[in-house]
N, C-alpha and C positions, 0 to 999 in steps of 0.2 A: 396329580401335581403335589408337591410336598410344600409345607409350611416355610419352610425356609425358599425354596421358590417364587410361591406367593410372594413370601413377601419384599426378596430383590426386585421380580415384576412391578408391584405397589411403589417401591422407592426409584426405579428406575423409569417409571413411563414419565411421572411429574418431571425428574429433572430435565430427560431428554426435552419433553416439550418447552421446559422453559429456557432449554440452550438453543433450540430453532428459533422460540419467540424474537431471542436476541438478537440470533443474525437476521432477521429478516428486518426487524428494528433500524438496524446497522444500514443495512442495504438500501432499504426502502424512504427512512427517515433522513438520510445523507447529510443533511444539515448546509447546503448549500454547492458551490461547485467544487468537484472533486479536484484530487491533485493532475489527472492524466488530462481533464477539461482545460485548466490553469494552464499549464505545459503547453499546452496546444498553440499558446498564443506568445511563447519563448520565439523566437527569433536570432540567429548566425546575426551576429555583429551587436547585439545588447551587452551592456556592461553587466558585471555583478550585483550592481546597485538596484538597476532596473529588475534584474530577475529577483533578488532575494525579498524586495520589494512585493514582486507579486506573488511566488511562494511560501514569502513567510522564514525564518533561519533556519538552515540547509542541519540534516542528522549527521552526516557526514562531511568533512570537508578535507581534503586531502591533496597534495603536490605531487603531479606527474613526472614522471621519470624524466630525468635528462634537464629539469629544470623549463618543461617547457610548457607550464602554468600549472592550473590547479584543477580536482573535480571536483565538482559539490553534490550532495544526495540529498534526495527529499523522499521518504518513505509514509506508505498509509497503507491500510487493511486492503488494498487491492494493490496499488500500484507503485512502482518503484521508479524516480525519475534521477538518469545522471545529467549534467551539463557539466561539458569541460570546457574550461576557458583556457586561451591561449597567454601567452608572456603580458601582451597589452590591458589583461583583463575583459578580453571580450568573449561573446559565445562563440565557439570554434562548432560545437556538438551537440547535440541533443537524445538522448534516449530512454522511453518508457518499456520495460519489462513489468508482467505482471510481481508481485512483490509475494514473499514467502511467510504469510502472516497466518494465525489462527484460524479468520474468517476463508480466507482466501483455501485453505487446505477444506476447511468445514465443508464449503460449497464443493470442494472437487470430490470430499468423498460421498458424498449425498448424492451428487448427477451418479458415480458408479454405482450407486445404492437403486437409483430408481431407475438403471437402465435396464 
């Protein structure tokens, strides 16, 4: 093995271990209930009040075609939550998608890595 080898190996095994330390950090540490846990508990016919309420102010918030309400987005390191409401301001929909974030890619390339 050559010197210069060595020593990308020396500088590359520390950082990788302290970018797992992190996500696992992430993961494991959560800091209480997550966004998809929260969501669960959204409900067809809540006002915007009451959800933004329990999710906290929405990343997104946008007016559906045709004038017929609005969506609002709430994103985190795993998940992605839409709620569209209708003209009245109520919940019409609800949907969680895993979300397209650093962690979330981290974790998918590592399961290939270990399979």
């Amino acid at each position: 093995m050559s010197p210069r080898t060595r020593r990308r190996l020396l500088i590359a095994a520390p950082v990788l271990a302290l970018v797992l330390a992190g996500v696992a950090l992430l993961l494991l540490a959560g800091g209480g209930p997550g966004l998809k846990s929260c969501a669960a508990s959204i409900t067809v016919g809540m006002s915007r009040e009451e959800v933004v309420k329990l999710l906290g102010p929405p990343v997104l918030d946008m007016d559906r075609t045709g004038g017929r309400g609005t969506t609002l987005v709430w994103v985190d390191q795993l998940w992605q939550v839409d709620v569209q409401f209708g003209r009245g301001g109520r919940v019409e929909s609800i949907g969680c998608v895993p979300s397209d974030s650093f962690v979330r890619r981290t974790m998918g390339r590592l399961s290939r890595l270990l399979k």
